[in-house]
N, C-alpha and C positions, 0 to 999 in steps of 0.2 A: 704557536697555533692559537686561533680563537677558539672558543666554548663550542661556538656555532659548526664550525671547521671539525672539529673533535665529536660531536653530536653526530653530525653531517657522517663523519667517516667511520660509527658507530651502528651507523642505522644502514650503510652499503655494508659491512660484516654481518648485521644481521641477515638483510637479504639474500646476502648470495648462502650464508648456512641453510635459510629456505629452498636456496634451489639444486646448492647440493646435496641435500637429503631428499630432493624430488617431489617437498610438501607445497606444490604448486596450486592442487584444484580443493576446494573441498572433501573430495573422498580421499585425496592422497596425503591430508592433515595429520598430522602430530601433534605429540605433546611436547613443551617447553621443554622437560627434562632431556628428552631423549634428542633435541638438538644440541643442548646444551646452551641454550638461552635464555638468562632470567628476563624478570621484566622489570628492567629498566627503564630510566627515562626516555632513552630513545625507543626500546620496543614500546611504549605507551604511546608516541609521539605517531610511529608507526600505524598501530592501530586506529588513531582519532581520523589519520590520515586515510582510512581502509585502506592501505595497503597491505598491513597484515589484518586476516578476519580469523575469526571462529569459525572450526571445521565442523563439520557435520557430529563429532562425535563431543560430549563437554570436554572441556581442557584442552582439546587442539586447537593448531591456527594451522594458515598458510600463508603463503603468499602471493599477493594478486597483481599478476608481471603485466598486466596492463596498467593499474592505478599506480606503479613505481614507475613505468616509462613516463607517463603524462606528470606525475609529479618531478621526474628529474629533468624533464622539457620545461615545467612550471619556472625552476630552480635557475637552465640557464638561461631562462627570458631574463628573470629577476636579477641575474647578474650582467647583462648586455645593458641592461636599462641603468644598473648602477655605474656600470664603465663610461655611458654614455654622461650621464651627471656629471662623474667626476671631471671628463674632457672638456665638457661645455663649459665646469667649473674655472678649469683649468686657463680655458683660453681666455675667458672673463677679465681674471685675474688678472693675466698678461695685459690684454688692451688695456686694461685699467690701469696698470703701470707703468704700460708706455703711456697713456695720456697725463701720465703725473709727471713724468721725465720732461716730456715739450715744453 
């Protein structure tokens, strides 16, 4: 697996711990400890991202399941777009070999 891949599936563990402990809204925030989440590179990543924020109380977060949809929508544009590269890449390549072979 890539760093990114690893990161990636780092940062869905994180989230779904936020939403199985139901630290959704700001009032319903917690603290790190008590999810059992340090902060790591990916919770950091998280939060630059607002997806996790500061709850209303110091030292909680939540999670905000609107900013993790639009960023995992963000994620598979950016992978459509890289598939799309690769195929155009792809087919490039071919013609270009078929016009070496003639």
């Amino acid at each position: 697996m890539t760093a990114a891949a690893v990161i990636a599936r780092r940062e869905r563990h994180i989230v779904e711990v936020f939403v199985r402990h139901h630290a959704t809204t700001a009032d319903t925030s917690r603290p790190l400890g008590a999810l059992g989440v340090d902060e790591s590179l990916p919770f950091h990543r998280l939060v630059r991202m607002a997806v996790i924020r500061p709850g209303r109380d110091p030292g909680t977060y939540y999670v905000d399941e609107m900013s993790w949809t639009a960023e995992r929508a963000r994620r598979k544009r950016m992978m459509v777009v890289l598939l799309v590269i690769v195929v155009i890449g792809l087919i490039g390549s071919l013609l270009a070999t078929r016009a070496v072979v003639r």
